[in-house]
ZAVO-706825 format. One line per field, with one value per residue: residue number from 1; residue in one letter; z, y, x of N, C-alpha, C in turn. Coordinates in steps of 0.02 Angstrom, whole numbers, plus 50000, padded with zeros to 5 digits. Atoms other than C-alpha are relative to their C-alpha. Layout:
BEGIN
i: c(NUM ...)
aa: c(a ...)
n.c3: c(Z ...)
n.c2: c(Y ...)
n.c1: c(X ...)
ca.c3: c(Z ...)
ca.c2: c(Y ...)
ca.c1: c(X ...)
c.c3: c(Z ...)
c.c2: c(Y ...)
c.c1: c(X ...)
//
This chain:
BEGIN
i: c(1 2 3 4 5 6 7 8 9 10 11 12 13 14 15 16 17 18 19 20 21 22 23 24 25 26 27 28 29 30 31 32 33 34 35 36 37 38 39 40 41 42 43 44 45 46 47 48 49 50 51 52 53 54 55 56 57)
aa: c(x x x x x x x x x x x x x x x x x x x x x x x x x x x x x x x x x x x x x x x x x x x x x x x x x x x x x x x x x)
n.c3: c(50068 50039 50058 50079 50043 50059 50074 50000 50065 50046 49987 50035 50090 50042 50019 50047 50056 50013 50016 50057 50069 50024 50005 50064 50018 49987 50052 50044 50012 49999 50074 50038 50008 50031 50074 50029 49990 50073 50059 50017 50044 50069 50062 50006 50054 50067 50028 50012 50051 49972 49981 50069 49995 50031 50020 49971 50050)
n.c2: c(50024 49951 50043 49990 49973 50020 49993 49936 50027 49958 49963 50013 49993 50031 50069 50002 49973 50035 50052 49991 49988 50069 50022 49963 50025 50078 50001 49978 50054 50057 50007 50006 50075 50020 49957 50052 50060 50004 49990 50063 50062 49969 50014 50091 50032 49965 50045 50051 50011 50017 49954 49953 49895 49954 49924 49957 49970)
n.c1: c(50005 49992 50048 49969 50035 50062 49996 50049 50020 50015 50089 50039 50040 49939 50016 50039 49940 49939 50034 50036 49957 50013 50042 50006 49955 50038 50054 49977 49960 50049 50051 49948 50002 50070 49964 49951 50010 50053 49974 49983 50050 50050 49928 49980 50071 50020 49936 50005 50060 50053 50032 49954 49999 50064 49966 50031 50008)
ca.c3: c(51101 50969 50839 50646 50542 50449 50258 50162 50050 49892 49894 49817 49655 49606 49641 49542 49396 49384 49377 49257 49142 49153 49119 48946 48904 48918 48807 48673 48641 48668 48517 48418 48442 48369 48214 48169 48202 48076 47953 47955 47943 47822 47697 47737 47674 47535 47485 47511 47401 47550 47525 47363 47373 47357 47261 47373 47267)
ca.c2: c(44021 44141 44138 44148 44274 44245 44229 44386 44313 44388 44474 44378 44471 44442 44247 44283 44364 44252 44090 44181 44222 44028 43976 44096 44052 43863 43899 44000 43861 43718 43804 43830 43648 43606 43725 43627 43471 43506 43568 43414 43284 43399 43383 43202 43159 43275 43184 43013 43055 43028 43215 43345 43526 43633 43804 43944 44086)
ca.c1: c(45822 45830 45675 45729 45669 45507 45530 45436 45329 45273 45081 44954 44918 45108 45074 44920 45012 45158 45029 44933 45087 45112 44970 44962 45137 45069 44938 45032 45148 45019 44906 45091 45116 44959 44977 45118 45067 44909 45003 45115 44971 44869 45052 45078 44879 44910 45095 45009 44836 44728 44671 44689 44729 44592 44623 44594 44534)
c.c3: c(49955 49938 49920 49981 49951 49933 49986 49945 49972 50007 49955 49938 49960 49994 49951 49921 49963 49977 49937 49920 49961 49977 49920 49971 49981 49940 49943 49957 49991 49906 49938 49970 49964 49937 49974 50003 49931 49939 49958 50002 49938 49932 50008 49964 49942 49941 49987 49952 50026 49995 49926 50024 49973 49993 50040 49961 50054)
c.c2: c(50057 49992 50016 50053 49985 50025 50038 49962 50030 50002 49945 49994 50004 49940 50000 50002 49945 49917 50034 49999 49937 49980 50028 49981 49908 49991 50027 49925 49932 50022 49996 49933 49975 50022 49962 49944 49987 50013 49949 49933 50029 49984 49926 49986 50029 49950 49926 49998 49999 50047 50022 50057 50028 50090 50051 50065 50085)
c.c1: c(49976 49942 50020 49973 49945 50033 49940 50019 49948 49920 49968 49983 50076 49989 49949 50027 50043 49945 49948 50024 50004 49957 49983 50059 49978 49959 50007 50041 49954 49959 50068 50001 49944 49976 50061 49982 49957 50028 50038 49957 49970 50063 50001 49954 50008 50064 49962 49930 49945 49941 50020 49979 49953 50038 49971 49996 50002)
//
């Protein structure tokens, strides 16, 4: 019986890396999302009166 070849799997501080990229990618986009989001309630309260524009000087 013939044994397979072991699969060559990637070092550590590449898995490190690569979960780290995710994990920053993740969180770029997450705060994006959230910057927009505020911006569109902060305009909605301002359209409906709930809030008024303050002059930034």
């Amino acid at each position: 019986m013939m044994s397979e070849p072991k699969k060559k799997l990637p070092n550590k501080k590449v898995i490190s890396s690569a979960k780290f990229e995710a994990k920053e990618q993740f969180t770029k986009s997450a705060l994006e999302n959230l910057k927009t989001e505020n911006k569109r309630l902060v305009n909605s309260l301002k359209k409906s009166g709930e809030i008024k524009e303050s002059k930034r000087k």
